[in-house]
SEGU-888734 format. One record per atom (N, C-alpha, C, O, CB): chain; x, y, z. Coordinates in Angstrom, 2 decimals, padded with zeros to 5 digits. Glycine has a CB too. Layout:
<sites>
{mol A	x X	y Y	z Z}
...
</sites>
This chain:
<sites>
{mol A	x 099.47	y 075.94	z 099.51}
{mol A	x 098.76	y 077.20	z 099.72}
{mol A	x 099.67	y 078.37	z 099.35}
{mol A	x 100.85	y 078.34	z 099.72}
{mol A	x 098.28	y 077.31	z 101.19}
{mol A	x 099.15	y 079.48	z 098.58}
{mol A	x 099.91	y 080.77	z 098.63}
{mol A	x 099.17	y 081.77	z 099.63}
{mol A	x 097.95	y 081.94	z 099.59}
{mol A	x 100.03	y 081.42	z 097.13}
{mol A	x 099.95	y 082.36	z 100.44}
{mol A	x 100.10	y 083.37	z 100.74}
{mol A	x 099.97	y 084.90	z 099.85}
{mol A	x 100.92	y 085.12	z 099.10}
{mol A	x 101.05	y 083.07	z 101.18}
{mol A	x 098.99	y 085.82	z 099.87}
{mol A	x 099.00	y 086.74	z 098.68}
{mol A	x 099.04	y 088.27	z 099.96}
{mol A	x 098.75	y 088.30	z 101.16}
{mol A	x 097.22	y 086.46	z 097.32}
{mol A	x 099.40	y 089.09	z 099.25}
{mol A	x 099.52	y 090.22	z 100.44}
{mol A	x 099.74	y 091.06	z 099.42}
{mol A	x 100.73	y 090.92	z 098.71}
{mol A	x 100.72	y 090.18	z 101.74}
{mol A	x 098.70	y 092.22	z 099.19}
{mol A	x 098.60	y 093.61	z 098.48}
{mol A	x 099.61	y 094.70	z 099.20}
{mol A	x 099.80	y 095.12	z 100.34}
{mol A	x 096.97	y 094.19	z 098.56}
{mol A	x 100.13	y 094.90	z 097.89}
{mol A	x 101.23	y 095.80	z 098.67}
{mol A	x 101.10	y 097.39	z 098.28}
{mol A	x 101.41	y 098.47	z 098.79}
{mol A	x 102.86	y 095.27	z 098.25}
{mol A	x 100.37	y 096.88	z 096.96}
{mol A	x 100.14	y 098.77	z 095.95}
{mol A	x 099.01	y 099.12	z 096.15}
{mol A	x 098.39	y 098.35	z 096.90}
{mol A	x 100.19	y 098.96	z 094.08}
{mol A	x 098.31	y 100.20	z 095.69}
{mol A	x 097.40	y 100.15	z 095.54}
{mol A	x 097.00	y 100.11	z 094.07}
{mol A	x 097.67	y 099.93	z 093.05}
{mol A	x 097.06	y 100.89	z 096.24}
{mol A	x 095.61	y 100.35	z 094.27}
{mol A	x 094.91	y 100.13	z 092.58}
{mol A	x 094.62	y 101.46	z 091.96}
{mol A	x 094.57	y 101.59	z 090.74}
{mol A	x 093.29	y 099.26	z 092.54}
{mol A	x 094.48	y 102.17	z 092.55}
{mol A	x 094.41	y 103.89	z 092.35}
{mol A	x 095.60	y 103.72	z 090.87}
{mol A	x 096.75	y 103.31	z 090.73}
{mol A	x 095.23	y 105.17	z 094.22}
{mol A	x 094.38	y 104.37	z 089.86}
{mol A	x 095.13	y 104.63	z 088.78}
{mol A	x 095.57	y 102.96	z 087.94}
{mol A	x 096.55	y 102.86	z 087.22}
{mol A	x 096.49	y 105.58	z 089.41}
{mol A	x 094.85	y 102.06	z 088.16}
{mol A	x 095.28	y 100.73	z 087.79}
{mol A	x 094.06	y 100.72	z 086.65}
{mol A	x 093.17	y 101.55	z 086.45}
{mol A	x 095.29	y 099.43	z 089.15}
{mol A	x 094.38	y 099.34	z 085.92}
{mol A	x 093.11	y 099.54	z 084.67}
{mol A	x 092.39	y 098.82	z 085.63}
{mol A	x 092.75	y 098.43	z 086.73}
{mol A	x 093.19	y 098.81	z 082.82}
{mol A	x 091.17	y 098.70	z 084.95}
{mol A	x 089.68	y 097.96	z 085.36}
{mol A	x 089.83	y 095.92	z 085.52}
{mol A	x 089.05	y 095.15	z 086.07}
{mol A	x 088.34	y 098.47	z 083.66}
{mol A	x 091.02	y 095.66	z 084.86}
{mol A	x 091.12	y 094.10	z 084.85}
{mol A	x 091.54	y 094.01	z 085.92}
{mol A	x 090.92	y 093.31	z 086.72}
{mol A	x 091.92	y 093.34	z 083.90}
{mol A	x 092.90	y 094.78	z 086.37}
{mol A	x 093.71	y 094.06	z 087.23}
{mol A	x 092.97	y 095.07	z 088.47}
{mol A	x 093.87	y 095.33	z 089.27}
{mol A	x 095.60	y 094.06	z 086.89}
{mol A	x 091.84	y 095.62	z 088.85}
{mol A	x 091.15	y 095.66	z 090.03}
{mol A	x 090.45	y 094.84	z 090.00}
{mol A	x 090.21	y 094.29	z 091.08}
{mol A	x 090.58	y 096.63	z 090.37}
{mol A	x 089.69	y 094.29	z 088.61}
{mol A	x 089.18	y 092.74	z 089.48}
{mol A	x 089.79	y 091.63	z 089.27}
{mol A	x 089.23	y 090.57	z 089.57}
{mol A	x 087.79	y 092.21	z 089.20}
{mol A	x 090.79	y 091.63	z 088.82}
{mol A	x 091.97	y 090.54	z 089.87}
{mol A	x 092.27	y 090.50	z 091.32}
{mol A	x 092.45	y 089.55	z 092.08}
{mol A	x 093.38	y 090.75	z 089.52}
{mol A	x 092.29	y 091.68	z 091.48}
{mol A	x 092.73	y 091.49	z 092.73}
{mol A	x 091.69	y 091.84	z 093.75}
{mol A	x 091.86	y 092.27	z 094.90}
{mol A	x 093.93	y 092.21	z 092.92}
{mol A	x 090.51	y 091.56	z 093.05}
{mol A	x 089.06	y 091.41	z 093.94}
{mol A	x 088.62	y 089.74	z 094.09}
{mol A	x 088.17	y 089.15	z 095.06}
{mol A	x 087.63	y 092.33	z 093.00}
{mol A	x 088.96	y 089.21	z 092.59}
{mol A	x 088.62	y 088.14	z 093.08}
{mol A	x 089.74	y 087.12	z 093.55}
{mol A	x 089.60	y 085.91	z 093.67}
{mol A	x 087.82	y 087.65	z 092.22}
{mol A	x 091.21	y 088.08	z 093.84}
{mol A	x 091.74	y 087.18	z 094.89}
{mol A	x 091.38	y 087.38	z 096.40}
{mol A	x 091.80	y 086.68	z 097.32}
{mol A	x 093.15	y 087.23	z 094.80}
{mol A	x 090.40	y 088.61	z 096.52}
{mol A	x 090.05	y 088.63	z 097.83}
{mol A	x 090.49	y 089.76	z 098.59}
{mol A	x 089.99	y 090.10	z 099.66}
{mol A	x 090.46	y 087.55	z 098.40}
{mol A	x 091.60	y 090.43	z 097.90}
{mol A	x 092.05	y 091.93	z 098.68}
{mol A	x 091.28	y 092.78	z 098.64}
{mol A	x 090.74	y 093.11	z 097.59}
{mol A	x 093.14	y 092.66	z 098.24}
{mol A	x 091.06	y 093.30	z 099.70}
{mol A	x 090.52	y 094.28	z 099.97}
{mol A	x 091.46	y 096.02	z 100.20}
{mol A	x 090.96	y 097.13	z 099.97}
{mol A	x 089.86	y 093.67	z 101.08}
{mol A	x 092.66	y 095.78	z 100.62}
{mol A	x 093.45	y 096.95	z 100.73}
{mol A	x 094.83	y 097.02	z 101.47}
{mol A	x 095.21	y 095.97	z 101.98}
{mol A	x 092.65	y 097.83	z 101.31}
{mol A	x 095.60	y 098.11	z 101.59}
{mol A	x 096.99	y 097.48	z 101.11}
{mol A	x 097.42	y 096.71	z 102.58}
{mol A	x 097.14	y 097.37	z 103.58}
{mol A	x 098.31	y 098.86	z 100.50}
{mol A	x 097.85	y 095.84	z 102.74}
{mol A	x 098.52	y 094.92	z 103.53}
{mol A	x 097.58	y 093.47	z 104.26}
{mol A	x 097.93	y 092.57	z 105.02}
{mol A	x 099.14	y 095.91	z 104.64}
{mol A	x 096.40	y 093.77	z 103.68}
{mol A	x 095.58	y 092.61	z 103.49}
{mol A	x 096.32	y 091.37	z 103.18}
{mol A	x 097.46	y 091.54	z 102.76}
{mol A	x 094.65	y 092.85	z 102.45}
{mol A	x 095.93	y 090.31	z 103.30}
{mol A	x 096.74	y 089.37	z 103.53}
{mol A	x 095.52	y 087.83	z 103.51}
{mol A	x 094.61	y 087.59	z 104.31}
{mol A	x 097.64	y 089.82	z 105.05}
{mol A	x 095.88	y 087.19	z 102.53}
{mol A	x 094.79	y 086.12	z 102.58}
{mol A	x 095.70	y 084.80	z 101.59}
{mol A	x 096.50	y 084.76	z 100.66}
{mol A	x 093.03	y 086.83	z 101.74}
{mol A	x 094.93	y 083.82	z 102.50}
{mol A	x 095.61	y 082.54	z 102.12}
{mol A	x 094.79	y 081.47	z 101.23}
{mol A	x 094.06	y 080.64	z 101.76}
{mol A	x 096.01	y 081.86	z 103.41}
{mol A	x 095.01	y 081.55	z 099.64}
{mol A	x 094.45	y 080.37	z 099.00}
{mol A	x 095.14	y 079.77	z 098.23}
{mol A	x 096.34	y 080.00	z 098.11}
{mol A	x 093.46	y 080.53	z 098.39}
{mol A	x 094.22	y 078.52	z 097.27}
{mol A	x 094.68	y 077.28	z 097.25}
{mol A	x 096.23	y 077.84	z 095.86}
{mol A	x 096.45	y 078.90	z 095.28}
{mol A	x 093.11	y 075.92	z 096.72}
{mol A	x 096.75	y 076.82	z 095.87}
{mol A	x 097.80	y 076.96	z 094.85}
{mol A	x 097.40	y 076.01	z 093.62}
{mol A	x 097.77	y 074.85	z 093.45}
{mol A	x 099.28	y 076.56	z 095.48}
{mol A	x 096.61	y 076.74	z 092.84}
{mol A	x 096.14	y 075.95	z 091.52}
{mol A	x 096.66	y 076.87	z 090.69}
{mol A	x 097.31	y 077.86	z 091.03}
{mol A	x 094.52	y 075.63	z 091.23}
{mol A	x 096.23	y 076.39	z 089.06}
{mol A	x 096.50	y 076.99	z 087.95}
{mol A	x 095.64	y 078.49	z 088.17}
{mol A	x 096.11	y 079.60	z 087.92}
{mol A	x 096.08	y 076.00	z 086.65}
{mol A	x 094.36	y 078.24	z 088.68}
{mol A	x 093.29	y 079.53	z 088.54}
{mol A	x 093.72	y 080.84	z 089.12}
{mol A	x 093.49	y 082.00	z 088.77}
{mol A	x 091.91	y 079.23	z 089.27}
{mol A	x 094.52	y 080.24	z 090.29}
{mol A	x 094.77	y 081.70	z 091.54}
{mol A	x 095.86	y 081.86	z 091.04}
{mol A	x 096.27	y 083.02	z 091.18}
{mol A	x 094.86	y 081.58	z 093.43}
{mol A	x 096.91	y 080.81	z 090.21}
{mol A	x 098.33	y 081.52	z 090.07}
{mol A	x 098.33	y 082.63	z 088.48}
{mol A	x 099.23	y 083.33	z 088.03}
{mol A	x 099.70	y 080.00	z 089.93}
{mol A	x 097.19	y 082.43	z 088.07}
{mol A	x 097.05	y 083.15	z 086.98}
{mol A	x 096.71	y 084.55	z 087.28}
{mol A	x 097.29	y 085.49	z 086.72}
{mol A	x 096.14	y 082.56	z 086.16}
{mol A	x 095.84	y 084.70	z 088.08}
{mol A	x 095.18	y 085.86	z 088.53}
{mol A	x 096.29	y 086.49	z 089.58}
{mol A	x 096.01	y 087.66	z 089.83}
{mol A	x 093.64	y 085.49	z 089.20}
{mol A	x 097.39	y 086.06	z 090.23}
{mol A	x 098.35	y 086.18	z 090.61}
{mol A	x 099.15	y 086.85	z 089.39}
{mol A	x 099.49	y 088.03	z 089.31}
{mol A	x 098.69	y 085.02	z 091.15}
{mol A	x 099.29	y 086.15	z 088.76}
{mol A	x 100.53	y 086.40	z 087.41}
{mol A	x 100.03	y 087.94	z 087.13}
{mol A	x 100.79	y 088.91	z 087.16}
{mol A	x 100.33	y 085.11	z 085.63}
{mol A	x 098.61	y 088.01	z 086.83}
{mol A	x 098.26	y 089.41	z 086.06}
{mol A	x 098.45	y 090.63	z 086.99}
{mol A	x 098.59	y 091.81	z 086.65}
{mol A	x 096.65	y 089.45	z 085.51}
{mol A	x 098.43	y 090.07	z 088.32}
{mol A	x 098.67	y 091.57	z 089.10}
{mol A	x 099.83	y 091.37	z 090.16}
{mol A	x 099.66	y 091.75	z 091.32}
{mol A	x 097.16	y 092.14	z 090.00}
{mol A	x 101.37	y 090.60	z 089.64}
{mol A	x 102.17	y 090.11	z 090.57}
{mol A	x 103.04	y 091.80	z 090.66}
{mol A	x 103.83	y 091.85	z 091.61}
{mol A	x 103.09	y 088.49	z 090.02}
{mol A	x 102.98	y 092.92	z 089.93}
{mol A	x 103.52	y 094.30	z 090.32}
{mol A	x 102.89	y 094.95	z 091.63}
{mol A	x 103.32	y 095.98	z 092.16}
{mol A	x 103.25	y 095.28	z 089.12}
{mol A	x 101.79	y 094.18	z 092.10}
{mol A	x 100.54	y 094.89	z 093.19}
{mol A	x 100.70	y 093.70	z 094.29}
{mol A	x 100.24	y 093.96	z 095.40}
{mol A	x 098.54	y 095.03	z 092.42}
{mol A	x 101.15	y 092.73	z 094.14}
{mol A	x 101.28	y 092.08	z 095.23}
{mol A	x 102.27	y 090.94	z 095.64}
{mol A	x 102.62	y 090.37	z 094.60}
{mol A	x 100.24	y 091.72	z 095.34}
{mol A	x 102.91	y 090.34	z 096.85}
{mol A	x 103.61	y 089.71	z 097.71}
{mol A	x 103.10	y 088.13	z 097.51}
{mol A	x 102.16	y 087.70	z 098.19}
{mol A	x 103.41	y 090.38	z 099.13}
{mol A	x 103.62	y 087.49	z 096.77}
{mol A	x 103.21	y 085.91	z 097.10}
{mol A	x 104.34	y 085.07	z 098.20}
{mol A	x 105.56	y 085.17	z 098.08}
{mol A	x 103.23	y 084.98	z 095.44}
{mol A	x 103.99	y 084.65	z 098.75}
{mol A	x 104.65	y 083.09	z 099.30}
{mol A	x 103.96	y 081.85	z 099.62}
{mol A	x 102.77	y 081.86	z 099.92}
{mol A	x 105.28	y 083.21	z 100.54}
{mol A	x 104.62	y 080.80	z 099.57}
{mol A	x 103.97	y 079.43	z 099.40}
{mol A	x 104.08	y 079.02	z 101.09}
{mol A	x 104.97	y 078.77	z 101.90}
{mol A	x 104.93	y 078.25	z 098.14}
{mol A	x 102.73	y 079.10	z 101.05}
{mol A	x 103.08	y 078.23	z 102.62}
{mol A	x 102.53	y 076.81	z 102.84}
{mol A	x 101.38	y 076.66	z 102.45}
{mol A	x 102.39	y 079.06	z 103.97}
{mol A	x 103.09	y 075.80	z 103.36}
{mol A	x 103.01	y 074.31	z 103.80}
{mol A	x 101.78	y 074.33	z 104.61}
{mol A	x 101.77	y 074.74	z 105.77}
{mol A	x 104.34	y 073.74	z 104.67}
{mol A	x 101.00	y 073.99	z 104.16}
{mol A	x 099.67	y 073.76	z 105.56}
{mol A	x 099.86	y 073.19	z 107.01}
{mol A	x 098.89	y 073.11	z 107.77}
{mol A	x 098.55	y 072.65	z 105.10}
</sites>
């Protein structure tokens, strides 16, 4: 599992990487949500890793 936690905001961000980081589920800054660790979420991770906090947590 990763751990994802918005740390920036999107104010002033382009239009992709707000819906990246919609469909990882943030809603606003210190939000904090836990999903799976696949190729799909670490990608969408990758494109907006300047806007947010990952860690891997052990279930």
């Amino acid at each position: 599992m990763l751990r994802v936690t918005q740390k920036k905001s999107l104010i002033g961000r382009t239009q992709r990487q707000r819906q990246c980081v919609k469909a990882l589920g943030l809603r606003r800054i210190g939000h904090t949500v836990d999903l799976p660790n696949n190729p799909s979420t670490r990608g969408l991770v990758f494109k907006v890793q300047h806007l947010v906090d990952v860690e891997v947590v052990e279930d």
